[in-house]
ChimeraX commands (.cxc) that place a marker at each C-alpha (Angstrom):
marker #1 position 4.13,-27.25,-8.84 radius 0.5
marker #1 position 7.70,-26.43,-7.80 radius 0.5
marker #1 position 8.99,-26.99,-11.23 radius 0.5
marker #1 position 6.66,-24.81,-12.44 radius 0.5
marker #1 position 6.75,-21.74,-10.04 radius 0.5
marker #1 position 10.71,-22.07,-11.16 radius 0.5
marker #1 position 9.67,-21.82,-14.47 radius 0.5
marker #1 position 8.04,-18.72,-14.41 radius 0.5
marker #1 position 11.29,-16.78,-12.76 radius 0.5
marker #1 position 11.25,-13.56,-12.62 radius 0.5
marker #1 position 8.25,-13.25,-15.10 radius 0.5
marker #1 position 5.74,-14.33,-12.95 radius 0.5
marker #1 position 6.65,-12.74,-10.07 radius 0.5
marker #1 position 6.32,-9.38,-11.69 radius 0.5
marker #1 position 3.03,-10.70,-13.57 radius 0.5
marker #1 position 1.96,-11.51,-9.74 radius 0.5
marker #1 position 3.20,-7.80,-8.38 radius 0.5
marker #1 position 1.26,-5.97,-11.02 radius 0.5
marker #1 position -2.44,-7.91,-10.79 radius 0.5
marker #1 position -1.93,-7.78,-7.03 radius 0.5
marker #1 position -1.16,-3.68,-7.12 radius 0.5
marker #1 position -4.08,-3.29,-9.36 radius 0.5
marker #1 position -6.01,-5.89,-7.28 radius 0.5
marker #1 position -5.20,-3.22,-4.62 radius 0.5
marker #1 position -6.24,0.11,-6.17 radius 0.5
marker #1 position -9.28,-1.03,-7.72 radius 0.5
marker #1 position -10.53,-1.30,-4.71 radius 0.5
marker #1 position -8.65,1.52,-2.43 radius 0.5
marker #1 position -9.29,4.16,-5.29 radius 0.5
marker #1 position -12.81,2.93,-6.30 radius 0.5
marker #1 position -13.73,3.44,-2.69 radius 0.5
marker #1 position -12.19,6.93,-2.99 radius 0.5
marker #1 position -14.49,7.87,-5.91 radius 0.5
marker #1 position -18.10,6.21,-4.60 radius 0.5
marker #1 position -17.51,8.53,-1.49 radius 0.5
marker #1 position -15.91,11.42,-2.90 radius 0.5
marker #1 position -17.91,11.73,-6.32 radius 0.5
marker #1 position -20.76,9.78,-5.35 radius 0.5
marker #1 position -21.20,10.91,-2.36 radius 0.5
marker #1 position -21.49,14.35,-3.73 radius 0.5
marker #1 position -24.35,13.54,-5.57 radius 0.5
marker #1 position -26.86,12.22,-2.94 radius 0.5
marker #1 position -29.41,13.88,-0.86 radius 0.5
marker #1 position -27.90,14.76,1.72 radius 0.5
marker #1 position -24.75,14.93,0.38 radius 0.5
marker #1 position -22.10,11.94,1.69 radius 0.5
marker #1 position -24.45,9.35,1.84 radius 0.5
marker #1 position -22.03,6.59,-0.42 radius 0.5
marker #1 position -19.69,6.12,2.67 radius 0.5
marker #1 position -17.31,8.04,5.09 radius 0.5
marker #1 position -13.80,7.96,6.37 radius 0.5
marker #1 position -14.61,4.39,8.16 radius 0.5
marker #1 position -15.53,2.57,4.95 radius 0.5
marker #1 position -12.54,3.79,3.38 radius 0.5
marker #1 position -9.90,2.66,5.98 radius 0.5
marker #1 position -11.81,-0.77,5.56 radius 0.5
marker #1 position -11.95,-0.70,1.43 radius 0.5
marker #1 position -8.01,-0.10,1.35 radius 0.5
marker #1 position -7.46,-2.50,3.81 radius 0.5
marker #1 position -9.35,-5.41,2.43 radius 0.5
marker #1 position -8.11,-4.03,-1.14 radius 0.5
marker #1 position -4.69,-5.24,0.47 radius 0.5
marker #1 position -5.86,-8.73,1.47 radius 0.5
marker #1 position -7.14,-9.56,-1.21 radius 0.5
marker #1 position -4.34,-8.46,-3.36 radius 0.5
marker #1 position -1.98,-9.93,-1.23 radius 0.5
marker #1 position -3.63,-13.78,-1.50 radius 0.5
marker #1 position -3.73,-12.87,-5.49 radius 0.5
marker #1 position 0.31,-12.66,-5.53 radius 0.5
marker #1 position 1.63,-14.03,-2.39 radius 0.5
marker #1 position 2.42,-17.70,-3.73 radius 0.5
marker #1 position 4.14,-16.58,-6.79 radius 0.5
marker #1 position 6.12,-13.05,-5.40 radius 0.5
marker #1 position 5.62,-12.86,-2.20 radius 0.5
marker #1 position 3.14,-10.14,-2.81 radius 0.5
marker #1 position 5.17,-7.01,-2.06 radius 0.5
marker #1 position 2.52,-4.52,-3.46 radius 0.5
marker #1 position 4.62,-1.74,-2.86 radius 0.5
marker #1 position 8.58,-0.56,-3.03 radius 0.5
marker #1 position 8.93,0.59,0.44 radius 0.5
marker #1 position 8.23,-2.73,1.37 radius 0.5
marker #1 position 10.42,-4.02,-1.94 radius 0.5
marker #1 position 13.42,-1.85,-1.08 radius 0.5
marker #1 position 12.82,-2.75,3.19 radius 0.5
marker #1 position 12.95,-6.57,2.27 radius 0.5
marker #1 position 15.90,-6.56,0.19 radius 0.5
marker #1 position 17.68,-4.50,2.87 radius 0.5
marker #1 position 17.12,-6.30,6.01 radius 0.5
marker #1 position 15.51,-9.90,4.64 radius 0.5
marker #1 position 17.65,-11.07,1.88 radius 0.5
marker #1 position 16.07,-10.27,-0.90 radius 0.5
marker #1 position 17.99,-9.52,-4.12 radius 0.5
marker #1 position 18.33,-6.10,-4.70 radius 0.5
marker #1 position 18.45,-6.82,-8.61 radius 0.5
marker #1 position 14.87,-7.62,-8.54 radius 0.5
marker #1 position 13.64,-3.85,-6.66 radius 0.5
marker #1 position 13.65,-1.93,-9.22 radius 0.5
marker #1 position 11.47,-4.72,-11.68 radius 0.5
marker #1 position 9.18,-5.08,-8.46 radius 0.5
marker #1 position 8.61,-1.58,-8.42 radius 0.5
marker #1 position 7.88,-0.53,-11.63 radius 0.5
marker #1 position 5.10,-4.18,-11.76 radius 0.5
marker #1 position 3.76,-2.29,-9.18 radius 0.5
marker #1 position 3.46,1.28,-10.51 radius 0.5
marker #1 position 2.09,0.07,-13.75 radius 0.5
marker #1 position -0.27,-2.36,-11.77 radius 0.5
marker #1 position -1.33,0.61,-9.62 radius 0.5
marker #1 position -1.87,2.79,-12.65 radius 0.5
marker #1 position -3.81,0.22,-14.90 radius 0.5
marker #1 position -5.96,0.16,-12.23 radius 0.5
marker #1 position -6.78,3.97,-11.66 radius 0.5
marker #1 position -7.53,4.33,-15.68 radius 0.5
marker #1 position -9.63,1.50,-14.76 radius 0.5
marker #1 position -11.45,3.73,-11.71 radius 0.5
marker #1 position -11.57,6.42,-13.89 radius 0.5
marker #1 position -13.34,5.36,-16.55 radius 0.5
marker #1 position -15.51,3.54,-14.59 radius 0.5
marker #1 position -16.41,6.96,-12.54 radius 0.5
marker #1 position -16.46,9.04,-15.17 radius 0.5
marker #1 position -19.77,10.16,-15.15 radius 0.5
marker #1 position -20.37,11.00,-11.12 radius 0.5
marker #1 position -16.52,12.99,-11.37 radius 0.5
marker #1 position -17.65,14.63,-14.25 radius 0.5
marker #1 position -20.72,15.71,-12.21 radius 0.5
marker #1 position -18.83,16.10,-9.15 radius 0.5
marker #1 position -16.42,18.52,-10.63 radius 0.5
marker #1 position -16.34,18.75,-14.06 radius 0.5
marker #1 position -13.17,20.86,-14.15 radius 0.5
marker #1 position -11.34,17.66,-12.52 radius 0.5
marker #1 position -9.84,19.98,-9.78 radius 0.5
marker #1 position -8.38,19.26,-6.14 radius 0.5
marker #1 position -11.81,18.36,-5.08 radius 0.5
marker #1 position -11.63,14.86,-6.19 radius 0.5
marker #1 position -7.95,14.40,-7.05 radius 0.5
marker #1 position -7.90,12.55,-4.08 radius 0.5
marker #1 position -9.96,10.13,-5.06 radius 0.5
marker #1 position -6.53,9.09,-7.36 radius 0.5
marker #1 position -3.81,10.46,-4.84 radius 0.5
marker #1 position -2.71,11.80,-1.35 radius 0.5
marker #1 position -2.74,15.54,-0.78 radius 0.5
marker #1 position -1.69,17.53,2.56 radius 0.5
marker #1 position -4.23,17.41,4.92 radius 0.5
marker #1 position -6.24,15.27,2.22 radius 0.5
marker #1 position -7.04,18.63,0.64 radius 0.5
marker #1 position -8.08,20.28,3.26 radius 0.5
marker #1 position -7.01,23.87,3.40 radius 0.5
marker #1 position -8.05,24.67,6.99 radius 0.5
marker #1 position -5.28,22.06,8.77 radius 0.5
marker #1 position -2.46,24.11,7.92 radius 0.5
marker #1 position -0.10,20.76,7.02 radius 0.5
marker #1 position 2.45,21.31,3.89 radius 0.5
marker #1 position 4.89,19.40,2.37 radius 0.5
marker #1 position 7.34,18.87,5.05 radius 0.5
marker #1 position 4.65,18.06,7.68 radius 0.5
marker #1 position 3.15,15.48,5.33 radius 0.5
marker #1 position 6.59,14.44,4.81 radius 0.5
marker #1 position 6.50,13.63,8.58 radius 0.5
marker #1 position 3.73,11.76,8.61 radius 0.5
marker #1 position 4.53,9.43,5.91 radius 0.5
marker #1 position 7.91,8.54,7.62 radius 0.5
marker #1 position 5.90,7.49,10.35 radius 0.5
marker #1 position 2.91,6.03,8.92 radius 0.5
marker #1 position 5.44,3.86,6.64 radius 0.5
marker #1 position 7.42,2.81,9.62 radius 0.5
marker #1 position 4.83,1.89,11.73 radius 0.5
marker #1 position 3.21,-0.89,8.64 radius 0.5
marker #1 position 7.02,-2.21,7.89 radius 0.5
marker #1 position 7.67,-2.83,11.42 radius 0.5
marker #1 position 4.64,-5.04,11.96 radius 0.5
marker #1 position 4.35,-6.60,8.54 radius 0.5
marker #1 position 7.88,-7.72,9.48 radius 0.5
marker #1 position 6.74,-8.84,12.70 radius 0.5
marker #1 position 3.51,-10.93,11.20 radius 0.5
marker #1 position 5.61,-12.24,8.54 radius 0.5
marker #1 position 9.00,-13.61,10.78 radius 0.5
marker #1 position 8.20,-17.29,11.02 radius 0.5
marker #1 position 10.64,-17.42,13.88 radius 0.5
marker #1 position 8.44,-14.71,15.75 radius 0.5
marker #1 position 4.69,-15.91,16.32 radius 0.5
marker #1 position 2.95,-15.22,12.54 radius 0.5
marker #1 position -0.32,-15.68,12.06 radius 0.5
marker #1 position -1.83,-19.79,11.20 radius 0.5
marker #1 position -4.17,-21.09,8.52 radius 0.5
marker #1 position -2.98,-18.67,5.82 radius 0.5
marker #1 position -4.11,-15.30,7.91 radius 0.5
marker #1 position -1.21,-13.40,7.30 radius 0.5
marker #1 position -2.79,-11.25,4.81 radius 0.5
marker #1 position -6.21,-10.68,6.22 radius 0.5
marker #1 position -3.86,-9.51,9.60 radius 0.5
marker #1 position -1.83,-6.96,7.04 radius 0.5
marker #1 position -5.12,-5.40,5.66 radius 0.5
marker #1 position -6.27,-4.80,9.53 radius 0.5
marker #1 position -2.86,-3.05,9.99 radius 0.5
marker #1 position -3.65,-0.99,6.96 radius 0.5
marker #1 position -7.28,-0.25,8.03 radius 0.5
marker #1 position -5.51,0.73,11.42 radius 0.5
marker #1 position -3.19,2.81,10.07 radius 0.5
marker #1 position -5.91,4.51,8.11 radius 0.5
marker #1 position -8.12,4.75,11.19 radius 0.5
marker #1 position -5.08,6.23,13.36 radius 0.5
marker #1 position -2.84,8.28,10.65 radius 0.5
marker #1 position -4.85,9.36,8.37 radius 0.5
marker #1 position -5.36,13.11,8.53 radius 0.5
marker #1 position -1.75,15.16,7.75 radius 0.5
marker #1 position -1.31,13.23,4.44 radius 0.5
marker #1 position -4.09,10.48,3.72 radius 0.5
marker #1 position -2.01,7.53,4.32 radius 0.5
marker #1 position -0.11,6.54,0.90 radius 0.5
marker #1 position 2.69,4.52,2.75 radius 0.5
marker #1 position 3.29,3.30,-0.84 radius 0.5
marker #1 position 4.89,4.74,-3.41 radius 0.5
marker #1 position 3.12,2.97,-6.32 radius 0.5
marker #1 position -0.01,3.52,-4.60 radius 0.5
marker #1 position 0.31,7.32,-4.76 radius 0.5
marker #1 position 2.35,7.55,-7.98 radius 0.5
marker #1 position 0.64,5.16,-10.32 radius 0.5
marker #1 position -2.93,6.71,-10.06 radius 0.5
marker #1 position -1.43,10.32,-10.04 radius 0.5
marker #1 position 0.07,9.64,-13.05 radius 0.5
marker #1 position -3.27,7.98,-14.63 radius 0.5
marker #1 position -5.14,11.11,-13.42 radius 0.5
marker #1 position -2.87,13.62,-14.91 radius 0.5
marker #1 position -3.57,11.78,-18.18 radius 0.5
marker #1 position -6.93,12.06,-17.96 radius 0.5
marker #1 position -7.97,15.93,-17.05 radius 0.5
marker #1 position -6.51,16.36,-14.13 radius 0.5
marker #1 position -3.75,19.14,-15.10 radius 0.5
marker #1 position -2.97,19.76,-11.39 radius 0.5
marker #1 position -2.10,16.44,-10.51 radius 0.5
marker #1 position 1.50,17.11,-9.72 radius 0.5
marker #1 position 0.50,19.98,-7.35 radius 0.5
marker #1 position -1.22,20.67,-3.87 radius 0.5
marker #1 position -3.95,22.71,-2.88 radius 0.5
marker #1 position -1.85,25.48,-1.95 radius 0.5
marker #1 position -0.17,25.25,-5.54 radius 0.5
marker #1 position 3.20,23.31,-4.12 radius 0.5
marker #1 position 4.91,20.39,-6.11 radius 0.5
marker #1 position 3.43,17.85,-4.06 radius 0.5
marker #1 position 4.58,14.73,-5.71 radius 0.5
marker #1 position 7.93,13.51,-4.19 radius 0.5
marker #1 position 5.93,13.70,-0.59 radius 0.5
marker #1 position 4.85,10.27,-0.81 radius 0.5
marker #1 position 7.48,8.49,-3.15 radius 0.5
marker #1 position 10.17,9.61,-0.73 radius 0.5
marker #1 position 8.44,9.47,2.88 radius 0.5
marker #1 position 7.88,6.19,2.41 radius 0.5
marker #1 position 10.84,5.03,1.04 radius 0.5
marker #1 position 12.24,6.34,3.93 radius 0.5
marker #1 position 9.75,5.58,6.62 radius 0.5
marker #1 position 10.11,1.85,5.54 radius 0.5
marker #1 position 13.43,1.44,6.09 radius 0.5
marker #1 position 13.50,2.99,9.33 radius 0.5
marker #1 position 10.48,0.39,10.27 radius 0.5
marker #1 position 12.40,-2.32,9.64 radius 0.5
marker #1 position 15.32,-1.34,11.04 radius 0.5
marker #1 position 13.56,-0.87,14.15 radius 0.5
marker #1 position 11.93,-4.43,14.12 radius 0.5
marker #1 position 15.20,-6.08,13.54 radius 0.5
marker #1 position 16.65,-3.81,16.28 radius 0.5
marker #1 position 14.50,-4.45,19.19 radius 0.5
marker #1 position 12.85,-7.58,17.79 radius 0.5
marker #1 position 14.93,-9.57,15.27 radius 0.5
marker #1 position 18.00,-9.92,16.73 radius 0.5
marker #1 position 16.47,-11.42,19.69 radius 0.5
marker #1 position 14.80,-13.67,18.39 radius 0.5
marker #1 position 16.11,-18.03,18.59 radius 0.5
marker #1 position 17.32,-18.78,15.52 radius 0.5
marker #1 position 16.11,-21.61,12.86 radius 0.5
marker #1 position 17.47,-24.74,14.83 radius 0.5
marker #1 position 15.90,-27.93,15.29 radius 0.5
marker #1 position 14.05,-28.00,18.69 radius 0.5
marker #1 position 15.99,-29.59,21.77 radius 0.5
marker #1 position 15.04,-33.36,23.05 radius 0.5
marker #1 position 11.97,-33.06,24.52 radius 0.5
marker #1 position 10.48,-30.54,22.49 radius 0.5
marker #1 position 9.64,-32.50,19.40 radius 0.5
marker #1 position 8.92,-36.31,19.29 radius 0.5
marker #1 position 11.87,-38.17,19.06 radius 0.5
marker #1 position 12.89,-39.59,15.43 radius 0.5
marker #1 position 11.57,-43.04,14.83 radius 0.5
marker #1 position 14.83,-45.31,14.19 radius 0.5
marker #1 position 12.86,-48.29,13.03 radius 0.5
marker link #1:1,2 radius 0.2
marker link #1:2,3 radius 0.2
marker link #1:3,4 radius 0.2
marker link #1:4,5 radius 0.2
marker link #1:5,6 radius 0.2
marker link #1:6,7 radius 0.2
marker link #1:7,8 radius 0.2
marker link #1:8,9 radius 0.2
marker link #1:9,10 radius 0.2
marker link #1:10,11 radius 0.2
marker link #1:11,12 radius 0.2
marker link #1:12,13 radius 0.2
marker link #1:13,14 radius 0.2
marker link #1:14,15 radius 0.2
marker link #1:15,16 radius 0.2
marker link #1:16,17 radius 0.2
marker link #1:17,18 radius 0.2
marker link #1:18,19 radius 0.2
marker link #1:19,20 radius 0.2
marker link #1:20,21 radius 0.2
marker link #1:21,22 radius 0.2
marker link #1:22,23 radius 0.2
marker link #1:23,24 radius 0.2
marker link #1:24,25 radius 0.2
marker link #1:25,26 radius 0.2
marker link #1:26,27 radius 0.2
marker link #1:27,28 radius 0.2
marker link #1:28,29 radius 0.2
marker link #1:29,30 radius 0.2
marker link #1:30,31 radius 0.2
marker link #1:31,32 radius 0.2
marker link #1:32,33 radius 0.2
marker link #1:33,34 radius 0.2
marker link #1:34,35 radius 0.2
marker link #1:35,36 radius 0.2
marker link #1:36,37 radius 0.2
marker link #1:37,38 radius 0.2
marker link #1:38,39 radius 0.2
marker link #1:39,40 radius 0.2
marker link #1:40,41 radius 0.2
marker link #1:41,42 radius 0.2
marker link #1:42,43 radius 0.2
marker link #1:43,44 radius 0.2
marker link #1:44,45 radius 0.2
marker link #1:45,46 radius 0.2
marker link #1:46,47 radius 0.2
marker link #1:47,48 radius 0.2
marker link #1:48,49 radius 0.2
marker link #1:49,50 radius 0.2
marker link #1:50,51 radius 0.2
marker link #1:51,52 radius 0.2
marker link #1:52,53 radius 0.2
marker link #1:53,54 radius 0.2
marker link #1:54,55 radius 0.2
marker link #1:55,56 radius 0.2
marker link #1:56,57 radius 0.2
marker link #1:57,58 radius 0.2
marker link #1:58,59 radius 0.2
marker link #1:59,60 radius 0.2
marker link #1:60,61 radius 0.2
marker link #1:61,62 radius 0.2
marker link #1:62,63 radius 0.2
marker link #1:63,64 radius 0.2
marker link #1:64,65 radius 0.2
marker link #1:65,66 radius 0.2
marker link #1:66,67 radius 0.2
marker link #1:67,68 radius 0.2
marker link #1:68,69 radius 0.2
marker link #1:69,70 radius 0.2
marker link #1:70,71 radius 0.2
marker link #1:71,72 radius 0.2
marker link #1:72,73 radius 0.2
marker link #1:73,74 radius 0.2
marker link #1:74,75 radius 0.2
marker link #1:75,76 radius 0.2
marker link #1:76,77 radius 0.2
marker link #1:77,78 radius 0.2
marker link #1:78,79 radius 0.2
marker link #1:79,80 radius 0.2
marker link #1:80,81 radius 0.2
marker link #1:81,82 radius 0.2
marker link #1:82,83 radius 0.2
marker link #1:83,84 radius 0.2
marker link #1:84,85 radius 0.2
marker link #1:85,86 radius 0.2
marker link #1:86,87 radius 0.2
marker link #1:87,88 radius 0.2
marker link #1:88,89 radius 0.2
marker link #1:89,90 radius 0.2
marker link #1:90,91 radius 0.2
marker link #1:91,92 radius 0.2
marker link #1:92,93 radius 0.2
marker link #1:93,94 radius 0.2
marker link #1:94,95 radius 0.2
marker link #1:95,96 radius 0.2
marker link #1:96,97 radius 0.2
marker link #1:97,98 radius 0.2
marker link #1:98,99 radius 0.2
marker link #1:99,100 radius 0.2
marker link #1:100,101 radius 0.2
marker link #1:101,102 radius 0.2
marker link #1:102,103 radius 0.2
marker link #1:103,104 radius 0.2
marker link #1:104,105 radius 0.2
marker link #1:105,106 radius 0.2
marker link #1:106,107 radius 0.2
marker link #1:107,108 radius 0.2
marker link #1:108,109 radius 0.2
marker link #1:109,110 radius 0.2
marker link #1:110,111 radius 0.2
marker link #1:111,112 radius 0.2
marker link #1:112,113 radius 0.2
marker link #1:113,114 radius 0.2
marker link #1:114,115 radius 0.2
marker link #1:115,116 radius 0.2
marker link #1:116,117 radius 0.2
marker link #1:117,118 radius 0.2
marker link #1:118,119 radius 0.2
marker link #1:119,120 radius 0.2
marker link #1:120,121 radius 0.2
marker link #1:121,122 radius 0.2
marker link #1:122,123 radius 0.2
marker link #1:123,124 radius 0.2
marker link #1:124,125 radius 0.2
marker link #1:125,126 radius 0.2
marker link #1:126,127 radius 0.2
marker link #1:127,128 radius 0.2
marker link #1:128,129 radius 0.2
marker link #1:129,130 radius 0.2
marker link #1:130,131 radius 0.2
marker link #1:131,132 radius 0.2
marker link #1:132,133 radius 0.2
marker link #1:133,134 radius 0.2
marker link #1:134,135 radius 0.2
marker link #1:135,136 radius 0.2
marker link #1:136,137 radius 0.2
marker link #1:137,138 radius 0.2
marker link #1:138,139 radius 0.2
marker link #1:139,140 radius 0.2
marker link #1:140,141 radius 0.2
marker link #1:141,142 radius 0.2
marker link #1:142,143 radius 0.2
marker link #1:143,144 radius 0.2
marker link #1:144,145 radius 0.2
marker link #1:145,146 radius 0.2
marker link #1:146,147 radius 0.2
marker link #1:147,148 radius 0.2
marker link #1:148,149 radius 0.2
marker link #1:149,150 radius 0.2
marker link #1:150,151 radius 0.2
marker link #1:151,152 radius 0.2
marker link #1:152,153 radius 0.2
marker link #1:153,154 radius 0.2
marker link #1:154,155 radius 0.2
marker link #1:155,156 radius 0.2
marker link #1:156,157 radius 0.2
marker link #1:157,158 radius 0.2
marker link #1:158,159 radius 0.2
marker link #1:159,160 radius 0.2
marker link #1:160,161 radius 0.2
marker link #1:161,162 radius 0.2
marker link #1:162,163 radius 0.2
marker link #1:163,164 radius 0.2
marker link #1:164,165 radius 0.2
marker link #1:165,166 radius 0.2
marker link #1:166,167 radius 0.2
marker link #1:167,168 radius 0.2
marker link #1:168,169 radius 0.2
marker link #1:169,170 radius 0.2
marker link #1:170,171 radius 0.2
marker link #1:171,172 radius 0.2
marker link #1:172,173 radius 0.2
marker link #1:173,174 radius 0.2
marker link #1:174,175 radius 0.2
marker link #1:175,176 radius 0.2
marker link #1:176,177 radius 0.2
marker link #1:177,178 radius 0.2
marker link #1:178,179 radius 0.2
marker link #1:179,180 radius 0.2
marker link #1:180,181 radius 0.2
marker link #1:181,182 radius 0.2
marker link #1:182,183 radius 0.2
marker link #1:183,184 radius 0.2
marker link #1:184,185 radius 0.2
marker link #1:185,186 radius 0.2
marker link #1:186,187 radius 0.2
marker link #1:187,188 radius 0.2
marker link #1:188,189 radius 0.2
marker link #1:189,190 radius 0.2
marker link #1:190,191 radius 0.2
marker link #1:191,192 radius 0.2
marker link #1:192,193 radius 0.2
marker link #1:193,194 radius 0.2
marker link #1:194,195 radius 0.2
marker link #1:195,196 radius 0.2
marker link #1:196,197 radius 0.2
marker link #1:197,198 radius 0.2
marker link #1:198,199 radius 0.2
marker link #1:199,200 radius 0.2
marker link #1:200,201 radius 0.2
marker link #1:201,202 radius 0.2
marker link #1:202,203 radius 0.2
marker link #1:203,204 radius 0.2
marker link #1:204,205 radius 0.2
marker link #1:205,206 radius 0.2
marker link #1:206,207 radius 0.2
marker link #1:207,208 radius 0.2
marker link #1:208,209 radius 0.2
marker link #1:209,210 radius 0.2
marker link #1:210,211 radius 0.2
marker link #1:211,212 radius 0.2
marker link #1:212,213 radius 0.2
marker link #1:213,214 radius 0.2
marker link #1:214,215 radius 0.2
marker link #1:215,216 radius 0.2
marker link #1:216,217 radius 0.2
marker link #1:217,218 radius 0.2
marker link #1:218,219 radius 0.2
marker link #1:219,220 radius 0.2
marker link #1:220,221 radius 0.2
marker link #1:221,222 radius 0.2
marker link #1:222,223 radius 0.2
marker link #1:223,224 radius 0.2
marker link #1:224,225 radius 0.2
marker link #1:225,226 radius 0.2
marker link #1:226,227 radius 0.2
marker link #1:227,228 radius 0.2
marker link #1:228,229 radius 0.2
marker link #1:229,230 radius 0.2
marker link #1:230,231 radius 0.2
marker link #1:231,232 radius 0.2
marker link #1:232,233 radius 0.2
marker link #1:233,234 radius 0.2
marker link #1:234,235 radius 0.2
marker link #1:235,236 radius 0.2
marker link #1:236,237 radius 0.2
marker link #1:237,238 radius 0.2
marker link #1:238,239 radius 0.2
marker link #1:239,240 radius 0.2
marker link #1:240,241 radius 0.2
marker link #1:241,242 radius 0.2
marker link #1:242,243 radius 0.2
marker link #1:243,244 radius 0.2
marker link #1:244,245 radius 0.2
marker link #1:245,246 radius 0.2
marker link #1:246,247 radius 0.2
marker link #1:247,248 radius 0.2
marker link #1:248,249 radius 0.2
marker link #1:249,250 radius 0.2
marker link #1:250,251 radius 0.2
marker link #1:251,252 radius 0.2
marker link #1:252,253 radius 0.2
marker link #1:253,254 radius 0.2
marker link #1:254,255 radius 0.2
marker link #1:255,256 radius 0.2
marker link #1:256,257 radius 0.2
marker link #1:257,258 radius 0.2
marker link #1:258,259 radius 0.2
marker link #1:259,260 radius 0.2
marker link #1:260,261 radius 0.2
marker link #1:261,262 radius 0.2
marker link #1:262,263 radius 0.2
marker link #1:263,264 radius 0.2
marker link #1:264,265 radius 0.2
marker link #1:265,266 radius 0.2
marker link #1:266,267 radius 0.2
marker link #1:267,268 radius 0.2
marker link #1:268,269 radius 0.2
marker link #1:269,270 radius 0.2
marker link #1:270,271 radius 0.2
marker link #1:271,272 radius 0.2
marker link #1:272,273 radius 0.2
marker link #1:273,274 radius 0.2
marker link #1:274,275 radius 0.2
marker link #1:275,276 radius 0.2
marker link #1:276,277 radius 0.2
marker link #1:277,278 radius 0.2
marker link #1:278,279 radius 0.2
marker link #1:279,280 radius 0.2
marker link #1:280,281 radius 0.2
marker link #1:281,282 radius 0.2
view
């Protein structure tokens, strides 16, 4: 097995970053659209979901996409985290910008995919393909919503925060000389901190937090009707909001775990006498 993961270098460790991305969108974005377009469509209207089961589709979108690539990349899903890990964990900074484009094109395979799919209830929805379901593909201000007055630079805000917040923690559930998580739970314990991140900051700017997330199915969107892609809902260039916030925001997190966290912690010695059983010399 070990001569085998070697094998596959660099190649299967982007292979690994793009299914687990698209693992990831097909189900945060295909929750999007059965509430958003679906939901439109029922009688009452909204009766395919709600804010609740969409916090709990990204998350589990991100556990599940995290146990498709973890073994072979260390399933980064995302280059805030990418660009974090390389500068506070050691990893090579040669390999960020392959990660991140693995995990644009993984994210943006996987919105055509949505798309298509949906087709026929976003057609119905809005069959203009305006702001009222571009957010099934991508974050807006306020997710849309033009009576919370949040722009740009208050979205901008948010995502620094938002994206700080999930690097600090996935740092702290990841550390194996902090306490991580047993029996392989690390990623079921990083999808509840994106379903509580959802839950908690998800009003100014919808929660991207990624920029692959955001940029990928933008992109896919603009390519398929949706001529306002780039834009707002007050008519704003929208699109650098939550490439940049992130980018941002995740460094910050980081640097805030290893500040009040990581530097404390003991490092990678073997345990004292006592500790551990001792050696058998027979």
């Amino acid at each position: 097995m070990a001569e085998r993961l070697k094998r596959s270098g660099l190649v299967g460790e982007l292979s690994a970053e793009f299914a687990g991305t698209m693992i990831l969108i097909l189900f945060g974005c295909g929750v999007v659209a059965q509430v958003v377009a679906g939901g439109a469509l029922t009688t009452p209207p909204g009766g395919l979901g709600n804010h609740d089961s969409i916090a709990w589709a990204w998350g589990l979108g991100v556990t599940l996409g995290v146990y498709v690539a973890a073994r072979l990349s260390g399933a980064h899903l995302n280059p805030a985290v990418t660009l974090a890990l390389a500068a506070f964990k050691g990893f090579p900074w040669s390999k960020v910008a392959p990660y991140a484009l693995a995990q644009t094109a993984g994210a943006f395979v996987a919105a055509l995919i949505v798309r298509w799919n949906y087709t026929e209830a976003l057609a119905k929805a809005d069959p203009t393909h305006t702001i009222k379901t571009q957010g099934v593909f991508s974050t807006l201000p306020a997710n849309g919503n033009p009576n919370l007055p949040v722009h740009e630079w208050g979205a901008f805000r948010d995502q620094v925060i938002g994206t700080a917040i999930l690097l600090l923690l996935i740092l702290a559930v990841t550390d194996l000389l902090n306490t991580p998580p047993g029996a392989n739970l690390a990623p079921f314990i990083v999808g509840l901190i994106v379903v509580a991140i959802g839950m908690a900051w998800g009003t100014n700017a919808g929660y991207a937090i990624n920029p692959a997330r955001d940029f990928g199915p933008r992109l896919a969107s603009f390519l398929t009707g949706y001529g306002g892609a780039w834009r707002d809902q007050y008519g704003n260039f929208y699109f650098w909001v939550p490439i940049v916030g992130p980018v941002i925001g995740g460094l910050l997190g980081a640097g805030l775990y290893k500040v009040f966290i990581g530097r404390f912690l003991p490092t990678a010695e073997p345990e004292p006498p006592g500790r551990v059983p001792a050696p058998d010399e027979n």
